[in-house]
VOGU-3710 file (C-alpha; in Angstrom, 3 decimals, decimal comma):
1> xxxxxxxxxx> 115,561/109,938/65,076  116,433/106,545/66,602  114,157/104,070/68,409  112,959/106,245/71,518  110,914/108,774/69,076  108,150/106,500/69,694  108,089/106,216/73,415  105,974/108,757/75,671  108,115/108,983/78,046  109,308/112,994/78,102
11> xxxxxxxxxx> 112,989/111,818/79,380  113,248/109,309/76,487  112,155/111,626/74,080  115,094/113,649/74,981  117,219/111,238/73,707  115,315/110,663/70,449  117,896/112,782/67,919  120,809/111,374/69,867  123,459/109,936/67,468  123,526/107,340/69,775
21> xxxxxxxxxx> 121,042/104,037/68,551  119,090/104,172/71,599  117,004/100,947/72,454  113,872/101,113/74,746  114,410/98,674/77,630  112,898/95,258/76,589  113,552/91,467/75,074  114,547/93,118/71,710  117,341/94,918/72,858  118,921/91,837/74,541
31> xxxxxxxxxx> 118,037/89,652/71,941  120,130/92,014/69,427  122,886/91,708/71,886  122,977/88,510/72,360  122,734/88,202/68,480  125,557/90,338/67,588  127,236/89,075/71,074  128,501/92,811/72,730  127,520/93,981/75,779  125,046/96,046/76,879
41> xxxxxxxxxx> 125,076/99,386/78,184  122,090/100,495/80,428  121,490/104,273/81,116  119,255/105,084/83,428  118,116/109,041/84,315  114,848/110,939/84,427  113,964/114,589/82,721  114,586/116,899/85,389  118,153/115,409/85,799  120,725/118,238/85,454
51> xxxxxxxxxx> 123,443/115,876/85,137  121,476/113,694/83,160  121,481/116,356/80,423  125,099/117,106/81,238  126,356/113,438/80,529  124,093/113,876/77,375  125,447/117,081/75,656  128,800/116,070/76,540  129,004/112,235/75,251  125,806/111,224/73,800
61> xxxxxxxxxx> 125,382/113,710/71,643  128,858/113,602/70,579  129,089/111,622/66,865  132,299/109,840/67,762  131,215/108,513/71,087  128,110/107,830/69,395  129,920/105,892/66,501  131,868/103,712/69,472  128,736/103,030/71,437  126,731/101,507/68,646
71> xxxxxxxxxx> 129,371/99,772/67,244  130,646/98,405/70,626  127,178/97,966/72,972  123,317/97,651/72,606  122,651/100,431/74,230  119,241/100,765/76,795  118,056/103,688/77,866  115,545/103,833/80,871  113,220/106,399/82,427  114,161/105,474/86,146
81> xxxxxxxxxx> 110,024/107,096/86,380  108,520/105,021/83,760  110,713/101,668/85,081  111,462/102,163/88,973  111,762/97,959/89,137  114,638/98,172/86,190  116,148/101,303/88,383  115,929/99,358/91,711  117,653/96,528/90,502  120,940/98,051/89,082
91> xxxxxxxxxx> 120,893/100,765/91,334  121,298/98,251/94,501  124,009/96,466/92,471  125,613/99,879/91,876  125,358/100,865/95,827  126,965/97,551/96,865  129,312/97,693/94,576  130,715/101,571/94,943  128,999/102,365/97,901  127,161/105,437/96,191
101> xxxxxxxxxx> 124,542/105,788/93,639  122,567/108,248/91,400  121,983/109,884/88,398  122,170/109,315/85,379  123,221/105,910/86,280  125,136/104,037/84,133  125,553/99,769/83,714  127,466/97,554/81,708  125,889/94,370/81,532  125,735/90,723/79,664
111> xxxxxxxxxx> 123,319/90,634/76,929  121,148/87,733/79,827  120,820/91,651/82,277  124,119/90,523/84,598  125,800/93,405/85,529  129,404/93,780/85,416  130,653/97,587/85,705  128,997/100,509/87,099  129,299/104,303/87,059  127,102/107,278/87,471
121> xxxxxxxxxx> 128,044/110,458/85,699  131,468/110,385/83,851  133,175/113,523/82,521  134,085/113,727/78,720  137,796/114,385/79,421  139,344/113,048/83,067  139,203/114,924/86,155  139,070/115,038/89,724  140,655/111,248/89,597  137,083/110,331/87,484
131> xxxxxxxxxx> 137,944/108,580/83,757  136,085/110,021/81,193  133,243/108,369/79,814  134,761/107,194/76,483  138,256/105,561/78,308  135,078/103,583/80,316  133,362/102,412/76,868  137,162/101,389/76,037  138,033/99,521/79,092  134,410/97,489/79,086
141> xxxxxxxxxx> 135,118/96,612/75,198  138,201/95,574/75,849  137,111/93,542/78,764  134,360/91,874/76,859  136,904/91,142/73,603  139,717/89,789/75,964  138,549/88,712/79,347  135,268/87,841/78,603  135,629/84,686/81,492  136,357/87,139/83,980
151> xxxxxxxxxx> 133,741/89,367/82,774  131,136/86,495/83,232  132,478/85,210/86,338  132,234/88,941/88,100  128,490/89,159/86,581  127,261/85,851/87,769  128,776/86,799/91,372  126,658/90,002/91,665  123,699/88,219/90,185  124,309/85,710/92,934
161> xxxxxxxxxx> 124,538/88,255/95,823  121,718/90,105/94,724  119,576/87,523/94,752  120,946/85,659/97,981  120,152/89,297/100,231  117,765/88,637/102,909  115,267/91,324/103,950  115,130/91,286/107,881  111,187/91,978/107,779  110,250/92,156/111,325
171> xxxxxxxxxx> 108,625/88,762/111,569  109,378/88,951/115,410  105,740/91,348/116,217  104,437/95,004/115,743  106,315/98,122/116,568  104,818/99,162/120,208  105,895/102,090/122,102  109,838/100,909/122,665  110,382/100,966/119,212  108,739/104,329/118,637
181> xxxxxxxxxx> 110,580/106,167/121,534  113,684/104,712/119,898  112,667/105,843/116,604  112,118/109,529/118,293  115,181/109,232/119,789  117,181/108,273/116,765  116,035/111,229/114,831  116,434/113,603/118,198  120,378/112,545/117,573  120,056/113,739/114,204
191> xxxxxxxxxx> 118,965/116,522/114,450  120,848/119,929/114,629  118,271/122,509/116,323  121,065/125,758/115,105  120,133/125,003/112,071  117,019/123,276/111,432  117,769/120,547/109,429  117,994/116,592/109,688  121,154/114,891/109,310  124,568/115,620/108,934
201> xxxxxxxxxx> 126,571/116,443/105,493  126,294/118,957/103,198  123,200/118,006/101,570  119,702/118,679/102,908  116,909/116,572/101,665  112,738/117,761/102,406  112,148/114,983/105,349  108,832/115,419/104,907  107,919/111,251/105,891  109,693/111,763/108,939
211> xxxxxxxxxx> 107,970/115,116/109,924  104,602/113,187/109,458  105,772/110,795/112,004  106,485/113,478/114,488  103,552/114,830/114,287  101,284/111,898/114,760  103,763/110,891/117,708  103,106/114,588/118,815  99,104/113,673/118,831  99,254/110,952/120,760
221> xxxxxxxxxx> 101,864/111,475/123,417  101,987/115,026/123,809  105,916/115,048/123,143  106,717/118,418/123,284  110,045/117,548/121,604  108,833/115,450/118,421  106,343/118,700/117,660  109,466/121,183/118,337  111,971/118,952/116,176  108,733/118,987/113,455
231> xxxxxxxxxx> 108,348/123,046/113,490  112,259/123,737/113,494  112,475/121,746/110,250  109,349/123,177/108,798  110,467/126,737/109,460  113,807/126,354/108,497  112,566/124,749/105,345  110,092/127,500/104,343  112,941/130,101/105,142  115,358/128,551/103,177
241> xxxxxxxxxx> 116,513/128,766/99,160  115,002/125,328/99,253  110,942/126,821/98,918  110,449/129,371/96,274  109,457/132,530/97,966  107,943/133,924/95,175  106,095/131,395/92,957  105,479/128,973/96,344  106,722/124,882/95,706  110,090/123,527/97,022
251> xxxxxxxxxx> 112,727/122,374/95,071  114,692/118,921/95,283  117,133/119,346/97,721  119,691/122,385/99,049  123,481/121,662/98,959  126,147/123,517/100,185  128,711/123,710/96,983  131,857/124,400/99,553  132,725/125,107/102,883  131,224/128,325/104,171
261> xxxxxxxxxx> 129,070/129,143/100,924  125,402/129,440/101,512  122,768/127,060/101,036  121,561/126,413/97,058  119,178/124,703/95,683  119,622/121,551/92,913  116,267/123,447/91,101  113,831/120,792/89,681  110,803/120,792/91,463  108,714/117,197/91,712
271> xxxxxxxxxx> 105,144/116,474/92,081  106,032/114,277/95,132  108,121/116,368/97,228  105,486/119,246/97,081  102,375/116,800/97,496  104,437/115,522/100,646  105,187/118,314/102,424  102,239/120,127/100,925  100,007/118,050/103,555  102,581/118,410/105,731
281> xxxxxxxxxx> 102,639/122,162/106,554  98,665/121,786/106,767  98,981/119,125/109,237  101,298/121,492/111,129  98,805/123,953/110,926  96,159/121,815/112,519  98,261/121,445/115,321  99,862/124,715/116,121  97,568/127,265/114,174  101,014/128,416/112,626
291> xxxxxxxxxx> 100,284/131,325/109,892  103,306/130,465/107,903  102,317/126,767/107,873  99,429/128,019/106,761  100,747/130,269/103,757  103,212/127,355/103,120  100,136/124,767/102,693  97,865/126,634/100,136  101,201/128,362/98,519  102,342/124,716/97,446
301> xxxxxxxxxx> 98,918/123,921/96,514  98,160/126,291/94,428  101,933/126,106/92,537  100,610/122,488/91,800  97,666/123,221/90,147  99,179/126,840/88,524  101,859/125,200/87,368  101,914/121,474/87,125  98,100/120,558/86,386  98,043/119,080/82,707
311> xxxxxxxxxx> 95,248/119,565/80,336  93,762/116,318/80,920  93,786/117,392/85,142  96,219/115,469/86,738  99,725/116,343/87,776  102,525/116,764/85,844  105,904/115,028/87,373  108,665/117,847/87,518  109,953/121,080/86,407  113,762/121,232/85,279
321> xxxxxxxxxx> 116,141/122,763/86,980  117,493/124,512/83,890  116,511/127,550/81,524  117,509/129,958/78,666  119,706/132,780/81,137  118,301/135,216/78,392  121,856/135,468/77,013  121,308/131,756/74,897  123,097/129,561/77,450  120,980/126,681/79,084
331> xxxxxxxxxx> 121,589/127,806/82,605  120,854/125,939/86,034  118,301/128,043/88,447  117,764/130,992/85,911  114,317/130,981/86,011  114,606/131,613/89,796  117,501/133,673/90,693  117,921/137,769/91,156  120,737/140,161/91,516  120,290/143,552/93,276
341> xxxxxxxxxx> 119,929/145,348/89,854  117,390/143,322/88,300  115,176/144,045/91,701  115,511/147,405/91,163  114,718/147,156/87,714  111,368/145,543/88,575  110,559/147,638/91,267  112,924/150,908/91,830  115,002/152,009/93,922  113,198/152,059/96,992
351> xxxxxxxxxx> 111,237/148,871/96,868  114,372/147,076/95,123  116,307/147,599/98,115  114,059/146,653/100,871  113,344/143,310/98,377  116,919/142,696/98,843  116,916/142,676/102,181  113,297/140,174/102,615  115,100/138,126/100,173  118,519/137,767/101,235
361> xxxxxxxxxx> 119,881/139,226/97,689  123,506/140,512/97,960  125,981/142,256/95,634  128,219/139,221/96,278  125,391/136,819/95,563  124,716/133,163/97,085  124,409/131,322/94,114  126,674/131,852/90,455  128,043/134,935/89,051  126,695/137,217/91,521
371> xxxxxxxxxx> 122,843/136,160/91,837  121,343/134,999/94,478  118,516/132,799/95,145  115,653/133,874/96,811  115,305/133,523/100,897  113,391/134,845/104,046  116,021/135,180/106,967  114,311/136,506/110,041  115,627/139,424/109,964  114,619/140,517/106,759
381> xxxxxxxxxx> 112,424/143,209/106,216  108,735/143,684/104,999  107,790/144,137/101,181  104,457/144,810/100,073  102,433/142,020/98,711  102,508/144,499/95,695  105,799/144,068/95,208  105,799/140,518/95,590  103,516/140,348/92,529  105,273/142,521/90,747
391> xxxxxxxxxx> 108,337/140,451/90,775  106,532/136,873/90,017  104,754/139,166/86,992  108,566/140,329/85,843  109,670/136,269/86,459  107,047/134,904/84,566  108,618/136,881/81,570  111,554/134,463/81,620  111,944/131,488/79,863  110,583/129,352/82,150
401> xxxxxxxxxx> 112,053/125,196/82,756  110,553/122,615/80,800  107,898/120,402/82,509  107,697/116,642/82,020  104,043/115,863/81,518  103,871/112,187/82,422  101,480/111,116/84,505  102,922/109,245/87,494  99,864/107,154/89,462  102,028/107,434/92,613
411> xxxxxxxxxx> 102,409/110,280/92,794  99,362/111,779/91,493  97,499/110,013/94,365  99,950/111,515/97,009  99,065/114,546/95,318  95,294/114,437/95,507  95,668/113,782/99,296  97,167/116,541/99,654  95,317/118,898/97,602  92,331/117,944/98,613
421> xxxxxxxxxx> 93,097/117,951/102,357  94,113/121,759/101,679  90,896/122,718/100,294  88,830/121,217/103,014  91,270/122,361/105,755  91,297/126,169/104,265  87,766/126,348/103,165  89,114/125,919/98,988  86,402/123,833/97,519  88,180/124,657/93,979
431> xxxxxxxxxx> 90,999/122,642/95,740  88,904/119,958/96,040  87,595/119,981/92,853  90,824/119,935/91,540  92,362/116,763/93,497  88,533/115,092/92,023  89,401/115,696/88,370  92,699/114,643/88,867  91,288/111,505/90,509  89,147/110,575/87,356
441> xxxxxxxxxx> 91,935/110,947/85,281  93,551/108,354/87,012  90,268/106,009/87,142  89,688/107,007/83,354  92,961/106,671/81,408  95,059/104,466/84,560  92,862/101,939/85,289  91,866/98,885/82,965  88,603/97,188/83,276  90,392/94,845/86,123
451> xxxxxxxxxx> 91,548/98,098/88,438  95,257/97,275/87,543  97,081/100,413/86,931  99,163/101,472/84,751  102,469/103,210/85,970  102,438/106,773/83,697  100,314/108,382/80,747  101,023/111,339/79,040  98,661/113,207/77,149  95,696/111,122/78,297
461> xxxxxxxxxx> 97,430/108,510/76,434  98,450/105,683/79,027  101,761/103,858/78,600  103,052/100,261/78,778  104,536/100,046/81,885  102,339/98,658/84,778  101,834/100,162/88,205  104,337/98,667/90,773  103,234/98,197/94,630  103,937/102,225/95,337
471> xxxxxxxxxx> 101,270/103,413/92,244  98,764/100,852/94,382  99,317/102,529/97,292  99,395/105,869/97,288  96,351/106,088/94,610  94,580/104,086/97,146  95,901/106,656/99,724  94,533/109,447/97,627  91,071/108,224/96,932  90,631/107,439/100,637
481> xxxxxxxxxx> 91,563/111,162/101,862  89,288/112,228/98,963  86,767/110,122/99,881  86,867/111,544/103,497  86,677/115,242/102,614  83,773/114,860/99,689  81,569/111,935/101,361  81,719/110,188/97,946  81,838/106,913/98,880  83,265/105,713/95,486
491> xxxxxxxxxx> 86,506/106,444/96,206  86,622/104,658/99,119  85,184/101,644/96,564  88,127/102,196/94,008  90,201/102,683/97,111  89,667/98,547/97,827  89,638/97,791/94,193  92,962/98,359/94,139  93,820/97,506/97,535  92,160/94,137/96,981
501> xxxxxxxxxx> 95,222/93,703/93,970  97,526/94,369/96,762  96,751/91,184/98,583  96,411/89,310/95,559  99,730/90,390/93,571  102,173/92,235/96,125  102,142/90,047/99,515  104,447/87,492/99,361  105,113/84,325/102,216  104,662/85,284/105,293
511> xxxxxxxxxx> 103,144/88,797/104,609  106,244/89,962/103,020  105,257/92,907/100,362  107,608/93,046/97,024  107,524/96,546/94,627  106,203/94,144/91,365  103,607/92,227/90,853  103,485/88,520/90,976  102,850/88,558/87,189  105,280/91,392/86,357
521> xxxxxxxxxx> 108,339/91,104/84,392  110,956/89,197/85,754  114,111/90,659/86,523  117,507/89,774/87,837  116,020/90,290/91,252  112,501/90,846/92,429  112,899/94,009/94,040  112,015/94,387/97,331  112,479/97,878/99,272  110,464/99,065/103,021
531> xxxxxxxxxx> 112,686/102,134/103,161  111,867/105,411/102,011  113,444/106,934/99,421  112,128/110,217/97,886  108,435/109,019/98,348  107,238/106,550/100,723  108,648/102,799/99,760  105,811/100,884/98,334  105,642/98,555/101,247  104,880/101,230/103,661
541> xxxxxxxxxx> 102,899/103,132/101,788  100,649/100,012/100,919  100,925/99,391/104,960  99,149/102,798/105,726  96,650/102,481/103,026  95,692/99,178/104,251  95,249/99,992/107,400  92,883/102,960/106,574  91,233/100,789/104,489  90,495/98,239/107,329
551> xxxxxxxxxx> 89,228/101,459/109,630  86,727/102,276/107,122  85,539/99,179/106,655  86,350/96,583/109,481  88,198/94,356/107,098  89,947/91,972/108,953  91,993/90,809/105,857  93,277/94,024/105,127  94,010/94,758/108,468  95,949/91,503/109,108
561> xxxxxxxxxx> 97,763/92,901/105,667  98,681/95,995/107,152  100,111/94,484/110,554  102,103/91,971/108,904  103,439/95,160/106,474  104,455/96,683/109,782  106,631/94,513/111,550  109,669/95,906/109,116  109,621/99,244/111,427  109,958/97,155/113,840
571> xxxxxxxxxx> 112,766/96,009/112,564  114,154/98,937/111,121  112,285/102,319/113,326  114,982/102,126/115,765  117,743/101,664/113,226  117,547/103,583/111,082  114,491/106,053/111,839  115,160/109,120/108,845  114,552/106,197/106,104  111,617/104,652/107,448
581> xxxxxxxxxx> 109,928/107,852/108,307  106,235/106,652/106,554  106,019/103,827/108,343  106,686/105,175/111,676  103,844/107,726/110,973  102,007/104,210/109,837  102,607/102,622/113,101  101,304/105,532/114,759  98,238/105,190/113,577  97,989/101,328/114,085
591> xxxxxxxxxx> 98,566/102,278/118,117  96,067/104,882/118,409  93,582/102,296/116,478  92,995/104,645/114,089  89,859/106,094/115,299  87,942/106,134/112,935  84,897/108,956/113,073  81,251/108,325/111,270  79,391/111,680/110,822  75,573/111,440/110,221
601> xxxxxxxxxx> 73,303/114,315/109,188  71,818/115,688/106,308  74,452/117,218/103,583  72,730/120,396/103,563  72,444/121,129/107,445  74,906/122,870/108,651  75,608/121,279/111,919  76,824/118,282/109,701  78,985/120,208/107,896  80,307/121,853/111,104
611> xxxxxxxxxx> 80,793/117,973/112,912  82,433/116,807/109,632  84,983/120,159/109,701  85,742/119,315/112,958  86,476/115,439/112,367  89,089/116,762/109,420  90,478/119,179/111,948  91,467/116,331/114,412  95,090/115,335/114,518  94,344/112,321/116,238
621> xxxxxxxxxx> 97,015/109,618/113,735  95,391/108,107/110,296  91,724/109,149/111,395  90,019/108,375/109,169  86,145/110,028/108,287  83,124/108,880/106,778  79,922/111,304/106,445  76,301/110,896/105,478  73,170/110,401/105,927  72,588/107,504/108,532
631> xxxxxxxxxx> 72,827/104,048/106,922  74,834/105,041/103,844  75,808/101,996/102,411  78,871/103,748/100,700  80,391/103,493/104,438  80,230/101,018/106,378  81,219/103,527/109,325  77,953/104,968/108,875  75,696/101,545/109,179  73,847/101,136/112,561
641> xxxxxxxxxx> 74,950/104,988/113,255  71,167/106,450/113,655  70,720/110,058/114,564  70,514/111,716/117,796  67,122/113,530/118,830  66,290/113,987/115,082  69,623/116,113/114,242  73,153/115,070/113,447  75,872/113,394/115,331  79,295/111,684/115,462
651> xxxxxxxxxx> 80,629/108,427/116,133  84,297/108,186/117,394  85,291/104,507/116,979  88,331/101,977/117,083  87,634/98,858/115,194  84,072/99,727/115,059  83,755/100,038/118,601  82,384/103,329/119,400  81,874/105,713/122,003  78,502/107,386/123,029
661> xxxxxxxxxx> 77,792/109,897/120,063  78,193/113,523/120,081  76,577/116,534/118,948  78,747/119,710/119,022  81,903/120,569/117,268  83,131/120,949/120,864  82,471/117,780/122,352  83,819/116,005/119,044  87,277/117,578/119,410  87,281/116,520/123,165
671> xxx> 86,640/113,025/122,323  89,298/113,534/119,357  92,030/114,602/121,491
//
């Protein structure tokens, strides 16, 4: 075992038998290099990676390559989870220097963290035009031995570049209604409504940030096209290979593997794709009443907590996409694909066949040697939900993927919103419960005694790295929806706790927001990143939060925090609208105030419980929702907010302005909409 077999991250533990003398990213490593004077080689991936684990069987767990690498490098490997600053960095040095990026990402740097040379995945042997990954190793130790002036003169240059980029921040005012329209336009042009999906290429991401955005833009301007561009995609999503039709969850991403093939699936399945479009479908649902955004919603919900909830009852962060195939052989997708004769092996003759056709499932098969993966074309016929469960029974028989356990803050709070917007919106109070316990494990084993956060745990054992500006954000996000659905008004408390660390740590000159904290490690470059990625970018996330914040509570600081946050979509909503898709939805919310909705009553009458429903049924943009009983000091929505003729009522408010209150579920949704 070499130095990573007493880390806690699942993707470093991977690593751990390696030949290879893995370091864990910190001063030691660079110290040794600097010591022994070699380069150092930084690879960065994450568990789920399939060709992560490809790069590893193939070179890093070969003993000659091995033998080369240590004698040649100090070589780092990173959890791009664990460390998203380290990943940030050398990923935008990779970008600008090849114009591409991904995973496993690999860096050749001096032993001060200047990078030099850059690569993703390289093949053992050379193809395709690709060198192989040990004529790399012997080109960079060559370099280093004979042109080690050159060397240093190419990694002070990037160093330079990288830290001489300018962010264009939006200084110049708030995103109003031009820059929206432009934003809806943008995305109109990108969007193909034969097929459903957003963007051109071969490769079809979840947009689930941007379908927020056109659903709040819906709300408040009654575009009839931003809701149709939002149900195309969410349809053609829940059709496709991309959702599991039997287990419920998506997967990563769909690519088309050449021209004319169907649609497949790259088969890990993360936390934060399903917590995103999780709330999502249910905010579709609000809108339209649909019954498959409906079935998608609770489906996705209930895959979370079935099969990602951890002992300790938060979230795990992924599923891989690979398995035992039965036959021995570590196989992409074979937990998840079918051929016609292992249909009818589950379920006869009869109901085999008319699974084939619900599903899509040919002789030819869409995916690898004649299986398919599982879809729901429209014309595809019915199948009992008998036969459904008979076939997730027979699945759950495989071997399934291997789950990495860590803890991720960020994406545990994007999950709780979600989860425990489902459970109020679909009458699942175990939901609920369930987005609560995974809420203390976050206050419990997360948080320190100051509310900073740490970035993972595993195990309920809580790891080195610290929360970055995303972790803030989108735990704050979570408590907040949680705090609206239960009337707990704690977690509107730990909600400004950390929020409060935002201001302090993450907002920079001139209400400029960076991913680390002013304390944090330094790096070559402090990164710095408003577009979205996967997940909302830390800056918009912490933008939306803020702003909530400031709704509940009339903070003008956090408010002013929020504002300043959004003049990057501004900046960047009519550019480039697909990567900035949170903050549009953001700015949404800032033009329709929020409203922000107090509901007064007694917990136990049910005409408070009906107003509250009602308030959580509005999809008026980043509402926000406090209830109980008049006065509570939890909220300061509900301060001054007395009751009307003895019984309950509601408050609909913008900055703590409010309209005359009302009494029926009715009237509330008329003032809502």
């Amino acid at each position: 075992m070499n130095r990573l077999a007493g880390t806690t991250s699942p993707y470093l533990l991977q690593h751990a038998d390696n030949p290879v003398d893995w370091w864990p990213w910190g001063p030691e490593a660079f110290e040794e290099a600097k010591r022994r004077d070699v380069p150092v080689l930084l690879s960065v991936g994450y568990s789920a990676c399939h060709w992560c684990h490809v790069l590893a069987h193939e070179s890093f767990e070969d003993e000659v390559t091995a033998a080369f690498m240590n004698e040649h490098f100090v070589n780092i490997k990173v959890d791009r989870e664990e460390r998203p600053d380290v990943d940030a960095v050398y990923m935008e040095a990779v970008q600008a220097a090849t114009g591409q990026g991904g995973w496993p990402m690999s860096v050749f740097m001096t032993p001060d963290g200047e990078p030099f040379y850059f690569g993703t995945y390289f093949p053992p042997e050379p193809r395709h035009g690709m060198p192989s990954f040990r004529q790399v190793l012997e080109g960079v130790r060559g370099a280093w031995a004979d042109r080690r002036e050159e060397v240093a003169e190419v990694a002070e240059k990037i160093t330079r570049d990288l830290a001489a980029r300018e962010l264009d921040h939006g200084a110049g005012g708030l995103p109003g209604e031009e820059e929206l329209a432009q934003a809806l336009l943008g995305i109109t042009r990108e969007y193909d409504p034969a097929s459903g999906w957003l963007g051109g290429g071969d490769t079809k991401f979840p947009p689930g940030m941007v379908i927020e955005f056109l659903l709040r833009h819906h709300a408040r301007t009654g575009s009839e096209a931003a809701l149709e561009m939002a149900e195309g995609m969410c349809e053609t999503m829940a059709r496709s290979s991309l959702y599991d039709q039997l287990g419920g969850g998506f997967h990563r991403y769909v690519l088309r593997p050449r021209p004319g093939a169907a649609l497949v699936p790259h088969f890990e399945k993360m936390l934060y794709d399903n917590a995103l479009l999780c709330r999502v479908y249910a905010h579709l649902w609000r809108v339209t009443g649909s019954e498959l955004a409906r079935r998608v919603a609770l489906e996705t919900a209930d895959f979370m907590v079935r099969e990602l909830r951890t002992n300790e009852g938060g979230y795990a962060s992924a599923l891989d996409a690979d398995s035992d195939d039965g036959t021995g052989r570590h196989v992409e997708g074979a937990f998840y694909v079918w051929t016609p004769a292992q249909l009818t092996e589950v379920l006869g003759e009869q109901d085999g066949l008319a699974a084939a056709r619900r599903f899509g499932v040919t002789a030819e098969g869409t995916f690898e040697e004649g299986a398919s993966v599982l879809q729901l074309p429209l014309e595809g016929g019915e199948l009992s939900a008998d036969a459904q469960s008979r076939l997730l029974a027979a699945r759950e028989l495989r071997e399934r993927p291997g789950r990495d356990d860590k803890l991720v803050a960020a994406w545990n709070g994007l999950a709780i919103a979600a989860i425990c917007e489902v459970g109020a919106l679909f009458d699942r109070p175990d939901l609920v419960e369930r987005a609560t316990e995974a809420a203390d494990v976050l206050v419990r084993v997360h948080m320190d005694a100051h509310a900073r956060l740490a970035r993972t745990s595993k195990d309920g054992q809580v790891g080195a790295n610290r929360g970055v500006l995303e972790d803030y954000a989108d735990v704050a996000e979570g408590f907040l929806a949680l705090a609206g659905v239960t009337g707990e008004g704690v977690w509107l408390e730990f909600a400004g706790f950390l929020l409060d660390i935002v201001l302090d740590q993450f907002v920079g000159e001139g209400g400029v927001l960076y991913d680390t904290a002013h304390d944090a490690e330094r790096l070559i470059r402090r990164p710095q990143d408003p577009t979205d990625n996967a997940t909302p970018s830390g800056w918009t996330a912490a933008a939306s939060a803020l702003l909530s914040y400031a709704a509940h509570t009339g903070s003008s600081a956090h408010r002013e925090a929020a504002e300043s946050a959004l003049g990057v979509v501004r900046a960047l909503g009519p550019r480039a609208p697909r990567f900035i898709g949170w903050g549009l939805a953001a700015a949404e919310a800032l033009l329709d105030g929020p409203r922000e909705v107090a509901v007064v009553g007694a917990p136990t009458d049910p005409r408070t419980g009906a107003l509250h429903r009602t308030a959580l049924l509005s999809a008026a943009p980043g509402a926000v929702v406090a209830v109980g009983v008049p006065g509570g000091e939890e909220f300061p929505l509900l301060v001054d907010r007395p009751l009307v003729g003895g019984g309950p009522a509601a408050y609909v408010c913008r900055r703590f302005v409010c309209a005359a209150p009302v009494t029926t579920p009715e009237s509330l949704a008329d003032t809502l909409s």
